[in-house]
C-alpha positions in Angstrom: 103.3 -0.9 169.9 103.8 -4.4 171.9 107.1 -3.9 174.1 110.1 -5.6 172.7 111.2 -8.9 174.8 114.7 -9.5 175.8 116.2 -12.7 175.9 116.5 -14.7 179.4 119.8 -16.3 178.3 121.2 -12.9 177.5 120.5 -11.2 180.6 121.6 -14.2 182.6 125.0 -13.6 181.7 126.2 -11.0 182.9 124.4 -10.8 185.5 123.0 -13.3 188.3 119.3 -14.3 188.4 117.8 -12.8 191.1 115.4 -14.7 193.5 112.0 -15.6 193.0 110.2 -15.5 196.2 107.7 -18.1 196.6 104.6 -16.0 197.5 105.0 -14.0 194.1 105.0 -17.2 192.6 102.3 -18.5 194.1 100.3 -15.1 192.8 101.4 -15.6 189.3 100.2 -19.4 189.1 97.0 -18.4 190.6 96.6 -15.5 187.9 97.6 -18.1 185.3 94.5 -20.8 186.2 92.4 -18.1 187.0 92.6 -16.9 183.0 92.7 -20.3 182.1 89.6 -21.1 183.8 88.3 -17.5 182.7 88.2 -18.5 179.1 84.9 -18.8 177.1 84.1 -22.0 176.4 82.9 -20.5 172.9 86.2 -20.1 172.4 87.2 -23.6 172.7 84.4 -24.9 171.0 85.4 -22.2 167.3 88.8 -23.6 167.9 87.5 -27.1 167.7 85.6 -25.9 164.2 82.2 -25.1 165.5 80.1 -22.5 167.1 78.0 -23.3 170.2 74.7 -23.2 169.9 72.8 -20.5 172.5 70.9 -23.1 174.9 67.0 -22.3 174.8 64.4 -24.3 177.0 63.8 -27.2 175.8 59.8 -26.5 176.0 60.7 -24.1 173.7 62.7 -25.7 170.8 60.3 -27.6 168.9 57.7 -24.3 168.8 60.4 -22.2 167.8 61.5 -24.8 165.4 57.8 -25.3 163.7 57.7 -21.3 163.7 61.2 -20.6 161.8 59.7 -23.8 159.4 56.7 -22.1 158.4 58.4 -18.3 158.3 61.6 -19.9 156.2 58.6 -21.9 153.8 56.6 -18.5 153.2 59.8 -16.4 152.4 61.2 -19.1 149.5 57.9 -19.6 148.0 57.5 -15.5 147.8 61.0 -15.4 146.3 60.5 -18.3 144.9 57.2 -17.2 142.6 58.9 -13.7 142.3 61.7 -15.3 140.2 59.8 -17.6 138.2 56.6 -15.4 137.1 54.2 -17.7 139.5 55.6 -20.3 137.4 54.7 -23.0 140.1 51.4 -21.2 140.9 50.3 -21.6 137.6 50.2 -25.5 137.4 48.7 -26.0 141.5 46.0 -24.9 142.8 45.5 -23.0 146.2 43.5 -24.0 149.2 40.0 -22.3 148.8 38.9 -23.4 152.7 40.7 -23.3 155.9 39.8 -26.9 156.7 42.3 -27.2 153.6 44.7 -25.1 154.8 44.9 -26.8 158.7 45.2 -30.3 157.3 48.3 -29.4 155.1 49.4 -27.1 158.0 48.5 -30.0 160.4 50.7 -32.4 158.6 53.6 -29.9 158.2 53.5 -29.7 161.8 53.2 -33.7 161.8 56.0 -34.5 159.8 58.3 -31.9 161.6 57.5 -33.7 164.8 58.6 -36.9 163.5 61.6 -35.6 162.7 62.1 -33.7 166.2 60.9 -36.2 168.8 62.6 -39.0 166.4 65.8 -37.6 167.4 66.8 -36.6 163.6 69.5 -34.1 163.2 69.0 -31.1 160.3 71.0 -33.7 157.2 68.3 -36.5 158.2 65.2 -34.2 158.1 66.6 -32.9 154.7 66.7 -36.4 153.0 63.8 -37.4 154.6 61.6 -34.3 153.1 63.5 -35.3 149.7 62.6 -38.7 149.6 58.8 -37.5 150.6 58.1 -34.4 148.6 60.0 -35.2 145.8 57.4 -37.3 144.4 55.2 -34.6 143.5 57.6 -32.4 141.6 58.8 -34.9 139.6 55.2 -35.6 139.0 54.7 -31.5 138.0 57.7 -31.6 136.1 56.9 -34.6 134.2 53.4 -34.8 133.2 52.7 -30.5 133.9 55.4 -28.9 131.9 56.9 -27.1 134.9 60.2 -26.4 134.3 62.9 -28.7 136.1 64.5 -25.2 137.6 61.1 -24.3 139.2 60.7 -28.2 140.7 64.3 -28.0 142.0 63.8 -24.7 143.6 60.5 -25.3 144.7 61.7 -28.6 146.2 64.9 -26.6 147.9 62.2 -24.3 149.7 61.2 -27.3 151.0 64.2 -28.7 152.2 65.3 -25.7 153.6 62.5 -25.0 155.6 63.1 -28.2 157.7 66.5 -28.2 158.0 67.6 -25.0 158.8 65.1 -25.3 162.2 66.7 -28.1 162.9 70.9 -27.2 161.9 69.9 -24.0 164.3 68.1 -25.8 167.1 70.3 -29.6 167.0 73.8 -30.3 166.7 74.7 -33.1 164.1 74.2 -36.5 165.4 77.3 -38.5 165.8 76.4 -40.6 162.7 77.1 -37.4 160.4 79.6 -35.7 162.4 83.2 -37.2 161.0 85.1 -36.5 164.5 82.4 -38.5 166.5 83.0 -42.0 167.7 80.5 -44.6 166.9 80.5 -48.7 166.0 81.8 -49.5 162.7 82.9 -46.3 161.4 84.3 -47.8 158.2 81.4 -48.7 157.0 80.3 -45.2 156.2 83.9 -44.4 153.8 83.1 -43.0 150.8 83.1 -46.2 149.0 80.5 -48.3 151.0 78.4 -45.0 150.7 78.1 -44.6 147.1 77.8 -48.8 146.8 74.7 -48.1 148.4 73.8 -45.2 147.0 73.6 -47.0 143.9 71.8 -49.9 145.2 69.0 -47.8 146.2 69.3 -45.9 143.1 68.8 -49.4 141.2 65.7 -50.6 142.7 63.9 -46.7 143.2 64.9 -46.3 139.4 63.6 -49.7 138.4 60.6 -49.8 140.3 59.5 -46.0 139.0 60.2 -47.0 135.5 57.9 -50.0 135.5 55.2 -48.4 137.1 55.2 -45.9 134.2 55.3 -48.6 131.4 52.6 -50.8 133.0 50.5 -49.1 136.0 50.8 -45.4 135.8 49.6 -44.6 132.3 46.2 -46.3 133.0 45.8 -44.6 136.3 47.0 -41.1 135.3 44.4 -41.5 132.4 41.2 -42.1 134.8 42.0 -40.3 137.8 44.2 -37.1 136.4 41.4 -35.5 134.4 43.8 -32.1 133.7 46.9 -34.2 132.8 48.3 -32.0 129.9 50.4 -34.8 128.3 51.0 -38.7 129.0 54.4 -38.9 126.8 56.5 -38.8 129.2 55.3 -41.9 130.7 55.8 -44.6 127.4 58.9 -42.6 126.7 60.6 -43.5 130.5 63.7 -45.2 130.2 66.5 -46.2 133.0 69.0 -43.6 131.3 66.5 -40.8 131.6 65.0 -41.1 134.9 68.7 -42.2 136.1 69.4 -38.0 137.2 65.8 -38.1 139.3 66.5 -41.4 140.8 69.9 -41.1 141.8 68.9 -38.2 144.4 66.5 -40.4 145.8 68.8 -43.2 146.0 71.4 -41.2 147.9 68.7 -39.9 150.3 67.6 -43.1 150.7 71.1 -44.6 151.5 72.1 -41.5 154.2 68.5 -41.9 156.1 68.3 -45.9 156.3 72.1 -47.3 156.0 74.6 -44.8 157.5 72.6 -45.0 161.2 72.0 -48.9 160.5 75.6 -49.8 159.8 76.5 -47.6 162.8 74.5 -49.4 165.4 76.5 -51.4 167.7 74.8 -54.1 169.9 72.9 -53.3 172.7 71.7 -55.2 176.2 68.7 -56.1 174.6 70.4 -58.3 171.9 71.8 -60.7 174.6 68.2 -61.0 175.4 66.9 -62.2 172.4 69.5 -64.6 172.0 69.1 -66.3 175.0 64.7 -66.2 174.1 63.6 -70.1 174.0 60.0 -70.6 172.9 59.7 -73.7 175.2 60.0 -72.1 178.7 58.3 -68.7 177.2 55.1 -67.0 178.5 52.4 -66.1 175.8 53.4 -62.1 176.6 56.8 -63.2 175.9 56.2 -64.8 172.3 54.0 -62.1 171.1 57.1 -59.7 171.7 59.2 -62.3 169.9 57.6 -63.0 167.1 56.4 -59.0 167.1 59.6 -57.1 168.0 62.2 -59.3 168.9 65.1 -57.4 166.5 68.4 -56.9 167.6 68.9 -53.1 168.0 70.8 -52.9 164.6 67.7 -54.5 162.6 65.3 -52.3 164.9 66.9 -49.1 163.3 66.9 -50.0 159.8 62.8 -51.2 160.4 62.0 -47.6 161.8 63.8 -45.3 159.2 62.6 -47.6 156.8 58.8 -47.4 158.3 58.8 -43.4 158.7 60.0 -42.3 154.6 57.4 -45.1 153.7 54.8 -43.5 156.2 55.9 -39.4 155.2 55.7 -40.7 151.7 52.6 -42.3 151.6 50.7 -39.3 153.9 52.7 -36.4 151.7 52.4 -37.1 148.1 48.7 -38.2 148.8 48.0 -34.9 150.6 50.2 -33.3 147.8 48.7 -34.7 144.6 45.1 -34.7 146.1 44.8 -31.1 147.5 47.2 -29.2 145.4 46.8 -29.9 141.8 44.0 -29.8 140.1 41.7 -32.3 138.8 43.2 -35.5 140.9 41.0 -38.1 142.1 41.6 -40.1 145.7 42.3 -43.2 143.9 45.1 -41.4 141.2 46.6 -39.9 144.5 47.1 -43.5 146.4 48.0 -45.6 143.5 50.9 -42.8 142.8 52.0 -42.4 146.3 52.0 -46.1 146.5 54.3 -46.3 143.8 57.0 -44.5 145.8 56.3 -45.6 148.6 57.5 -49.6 147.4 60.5 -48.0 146.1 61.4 -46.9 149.8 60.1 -50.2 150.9 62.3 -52.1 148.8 64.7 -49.6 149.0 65.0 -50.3 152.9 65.1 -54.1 152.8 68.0 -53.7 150.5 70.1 -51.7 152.5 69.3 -53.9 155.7 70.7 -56.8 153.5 73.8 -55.0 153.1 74.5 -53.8 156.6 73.3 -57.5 158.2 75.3 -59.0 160.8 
């Protein structure tokens, strides 16, 4: 039992304080820092809402990081096909030679490394694997009669196996954490967010559906020999691709806008302002006319280029080497597909966030 504490004021009454002498004092403010200096820091970071993170080499990180991707991927898909009765298993096909097996394992690694040494934090590597390997599960889903439960899970495996790396390994990046300070805040607030979000969700869900009324059908006829049904594709209407697209258009909006709106202006801006073709050397123009973006515009050009680029690479890879019975040409002309979606996709948001 904690000792009771009397009150100063009542023992100050009736009798008088007593003197303090200085070198006691002295002690007892040196004890005082000396705790307050002794405290963990861990402690003031859970009191702030948040763990630290233990500090590994940074040699280290992005090895670790591939390793726990790869572990976390094997363990959902062994779950994963427990659950469902192979369910997913049944509709792909495996890799039957280990040239197959290092270039998915190669581009795995790839599009982890685009994520790491592209500065991403674990909610940006998740939206980008969305908007990349979604593709293909929709495609399953569609056209192969796998069951929506088994493509979301399957997809979540995914997802997972990216992020969680990265949410162990990276803090948040000041664009997603809420207490951070960063240029023009406001323009992440829930409302400007799901404006967007439904601007991407327009053009991804208007460009898929009139792929599948006019391009698709042809292409899935020559170059999907083991399609089991085309209905899905003259059936396709706004309101039923709607709960597809508007995951993609949110994804979309968090990768591209929320770091482009966010981007304040940088040295090099002043730079391009003051460029004047006139006086300018021919090394100078090329950059111009090549690269000369403000900072803001430079961001929304990148995110935009790397979902086009892990789109393009992924649901080729995806539709060519793990279902059965698809040509090279069906593979591109789907991907390609997608892959405008984010294109547009991108220049829309960059019209919203302009200067």
């Amino acid at each position: 039992m904690a000792p009771s504490r009397r009150s100063a004021k009542a023992e100050a009454e009736p009798h008088a304080s007593p003197a303090v002498d200085s070198n006691e004092l002295t002690v007892v403010e040196k004890i005082t820092k000396t705790a307050e200096l002794a405290v963990p820091k861990e402690i003031t970071t859970i009191a702030k809402g948040r763990a630290a993170r233990p500090t590994l080499p940074t040699q280290a990180q992005f090895p670790l990081a591939v390793a726990l991707s790869f572990v976390t991927a094997g363990i959902g898909y062994r779950v994963l096909g427990e659950l469902t009765n192979n369910e997913l298993a049944a509709v792909t096909q495996a890799q039957d030679t280990w040239g197959e097996v290092a270039v998915l394992a190669g581009w795995k690694m790839f599009e982890l490394a685009v994520g790491w040494f592209g500065n991403l934090d674990s909610l940006d590597v998740a939206t980008m694997n969305l908007l990349s390997h979604g593709p293909v599960f929709y495609l399953l889903s569609t056209f192969y009669n796998l069951s929506p439960s088994t493509a979301i899970s399957a997809l979540l495996v995914d997802i997972a196996s990216v992020a969680l790396p990265f949410y162990g390994l990276r803090p948040l990046s000041a664009v997603h954490n809420p207490s951070a300070k960063v240029p023009n805040r406001e323009l992440t607030d829930i409302g400007l967010q799901i404006y967007t979000a439904a601007l991407a969700t327009g053009i991804y869900t208007v460009v898929i559906v009139l792929s599948l009324q006019f391009l698709l059908p042809r292409v899935l006829i020559l170059y999907f020999s083991h399609l089991p049904t085309l209905e899905p594709a003259y059936t396709a209407s706004y309101a039923t691709l709607l709960p597809v697209t508007v995951a993609f258009g949110a994804s979309a909006s968090n990768f591209i806008f929320a770091p482009f709106a966010t981007t304040g202006k940088a040295r090099e801006d002043e730079r391009i302002g003051q460029f004047d073709p006139a006086s300018a050397s021919l090394g100078e123009t090329v950059w111009w006319n090549v690269w000369g973006y403000t900072a803001k515009t430079k961001v929304v050009i990148r995110r935009t280029a790397i979902i086009a680029l892990v789109t393009a690479i992924s649901t080729y890879l995806s539709c060519r080497m793990s279902i059965y019975g698809v040509e090279p040409t069906g593979a591109a002309v789907y991907s390609a597909v997608w892959v405008f979606a984010a294109l547009f996709s991108g220049v829309g948001l960059g019209l919203v966030g302009g200067d």
